[in-house]
C-alpha positions in Angstrom: -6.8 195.6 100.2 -8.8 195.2 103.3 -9.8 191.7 102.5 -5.9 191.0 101.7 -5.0 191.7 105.3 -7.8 189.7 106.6 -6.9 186.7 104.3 -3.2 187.3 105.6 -3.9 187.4 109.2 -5.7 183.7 108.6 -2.6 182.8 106.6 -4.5 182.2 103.9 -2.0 183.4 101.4 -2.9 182.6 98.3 -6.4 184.6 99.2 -4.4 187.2 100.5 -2.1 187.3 97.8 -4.9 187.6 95.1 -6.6 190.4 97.2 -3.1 192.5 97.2 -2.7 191.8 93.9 -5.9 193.0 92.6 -5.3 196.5 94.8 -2.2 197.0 93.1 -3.7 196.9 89.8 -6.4 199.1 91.1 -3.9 201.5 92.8 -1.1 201.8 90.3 0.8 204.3 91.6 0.1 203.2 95.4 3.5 201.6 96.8 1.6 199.9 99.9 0.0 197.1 98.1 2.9 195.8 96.5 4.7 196.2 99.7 2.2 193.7 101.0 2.3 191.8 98.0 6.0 191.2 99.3 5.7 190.6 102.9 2.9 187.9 101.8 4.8 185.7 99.6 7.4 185.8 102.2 4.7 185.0 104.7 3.5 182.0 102.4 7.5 180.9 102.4 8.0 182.3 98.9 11.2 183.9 99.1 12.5 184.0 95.9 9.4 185.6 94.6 9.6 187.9 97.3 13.0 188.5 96.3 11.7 189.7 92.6 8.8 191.8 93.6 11.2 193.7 95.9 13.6 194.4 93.2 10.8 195.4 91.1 9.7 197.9 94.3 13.1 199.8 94.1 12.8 200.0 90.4 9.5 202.0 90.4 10.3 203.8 93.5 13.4 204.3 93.8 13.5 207.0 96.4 10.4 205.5 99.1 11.3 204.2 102.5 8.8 201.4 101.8 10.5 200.1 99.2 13.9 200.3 100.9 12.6 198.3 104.2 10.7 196.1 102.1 14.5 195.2 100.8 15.9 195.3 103.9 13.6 192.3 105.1 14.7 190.4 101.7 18.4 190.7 102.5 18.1 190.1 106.4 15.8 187.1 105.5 18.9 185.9 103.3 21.3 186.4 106.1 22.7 189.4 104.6 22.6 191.3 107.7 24.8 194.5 106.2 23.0 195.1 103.5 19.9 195.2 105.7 21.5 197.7 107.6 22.3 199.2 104.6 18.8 198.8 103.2 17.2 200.5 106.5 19.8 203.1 106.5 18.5 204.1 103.1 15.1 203.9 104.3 15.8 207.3 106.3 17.6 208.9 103.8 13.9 208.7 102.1 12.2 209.6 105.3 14.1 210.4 108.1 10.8 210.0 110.5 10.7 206.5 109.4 10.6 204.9 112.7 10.2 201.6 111.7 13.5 201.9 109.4 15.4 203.4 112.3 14.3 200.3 114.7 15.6 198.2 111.9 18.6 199.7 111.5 19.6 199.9 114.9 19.0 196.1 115.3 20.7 194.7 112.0 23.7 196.9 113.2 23.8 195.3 117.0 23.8 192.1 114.9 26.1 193.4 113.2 28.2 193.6 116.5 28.1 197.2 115.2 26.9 198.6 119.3 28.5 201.8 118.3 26.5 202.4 115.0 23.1 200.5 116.9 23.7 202.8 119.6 23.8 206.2 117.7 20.5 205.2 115.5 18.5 204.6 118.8 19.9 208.1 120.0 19.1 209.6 117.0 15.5 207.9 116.9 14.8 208.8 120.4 15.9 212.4 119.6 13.0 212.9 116.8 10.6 210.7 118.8 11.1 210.8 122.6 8.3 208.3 123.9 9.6 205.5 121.5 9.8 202.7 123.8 11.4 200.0 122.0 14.7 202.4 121.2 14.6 202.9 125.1 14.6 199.5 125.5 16.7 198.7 122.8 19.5 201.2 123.9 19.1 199.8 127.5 20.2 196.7 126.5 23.0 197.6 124.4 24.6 200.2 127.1 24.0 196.8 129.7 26.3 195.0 126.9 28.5 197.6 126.5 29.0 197.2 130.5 27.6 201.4 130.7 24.9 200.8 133.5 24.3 204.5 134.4 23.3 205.0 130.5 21.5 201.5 130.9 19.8 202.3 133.7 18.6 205.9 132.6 17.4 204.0 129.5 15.7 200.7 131.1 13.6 203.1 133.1 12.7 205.2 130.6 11.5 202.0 128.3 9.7 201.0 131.7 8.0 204.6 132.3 6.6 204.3 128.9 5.4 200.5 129.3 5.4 198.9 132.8 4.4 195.8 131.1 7.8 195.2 128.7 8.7 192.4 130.9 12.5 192.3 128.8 13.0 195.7 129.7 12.3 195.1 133.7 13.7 192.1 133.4 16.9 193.5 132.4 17.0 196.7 134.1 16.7 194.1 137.4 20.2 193.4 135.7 21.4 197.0 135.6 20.4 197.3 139.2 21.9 194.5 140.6 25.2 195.0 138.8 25.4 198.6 140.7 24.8 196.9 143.4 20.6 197.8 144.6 19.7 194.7 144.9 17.1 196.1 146.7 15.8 198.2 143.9 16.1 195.2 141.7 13.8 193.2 143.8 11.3 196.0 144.3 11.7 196.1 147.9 
């Protein structure tokens, strides 16, 4: 498996895909190879394939959060943005601490122009997991969107607290602080 992620992180996928492949069949009852086995072939451009081995991921394990984003991908790949949502949604039904699948979610809904839905799964994600930058972040921007810049700002600063570095973030709570008018503020005077 190991040597399957080093292969992959060279892109050389047919390596990589021989490595995953050969963990699966030594790990039969082990979910995460396959899942690799998936993200690989799409990886190598392979979607189709992809497509098949994620099917065959919900068949065997029906009820894994794995599988579910692993579908999700498939069907946001395709441009099937609601049944990604969808996809991600069942994710948490699986494992509601599944913040990946909650991150997912919340963007294929803002893609969605679903800001309503987006905005509850950030809440909801920042409710089990406080320090979870990117749903600060993420909620920042859709409050800014949504024209809320108290809700923006609260969140912007928050994604900033947790990692002065997230350049979108300050760049866009400069925005939020402009817009109420601390212009100041905004240029860190």
């Amino acid at each position: 498996y190991v040597r399957g992620i080093k292969a992959a992180i060279e892109e050389r996928h047919e390596r990589a895909l021989a490595a995953f492949r050969q963990a699966a069949e030594l790990a039969p009852n082990e979910i995460e190879p396959r899942v690799a086995i998936v993200d690989e072939l799409l990886a190598a451009g392979r979607a189709r394939e992809a497509r098949a081995e994620a099917q065959a991921l919900l068949v065997r394990w029906p009820d894994d959060a794995l599988a579910w984003r692993s579908w999700g991908r498939i069907e946001e790949l395709a441009g099937n943005l609601l049944n990604a949502a969808r996809a991600y949604e069942r994710a948490l039904l699986s494992d509601a601490g599944d913040e990946q699948a909650y991150l997912l979610a919340a963007h294929a809904r803002s893609d969605l122009g679903e800001a309503r839905a987006a905005i509850k799964l950030y809440q909801r994600l920042i409710a089990r997991f406080p320090n979870a930058q990117q749903a600060h972040a993420g909620l920042g921007e859709l409050f800014w969107q949504e024209r809320q810049f108290a809700p923006a700002r609260a969140a912007l600063e928050r994604a900033v607290s947790l990692d002065p570095d997230h350049i979108e973030a300050r760049e866009r709570l400069a925005d939020v602080l402009r817009a109420q008018g601390e212009l100041s503020l905004a240029v860190g005077e």
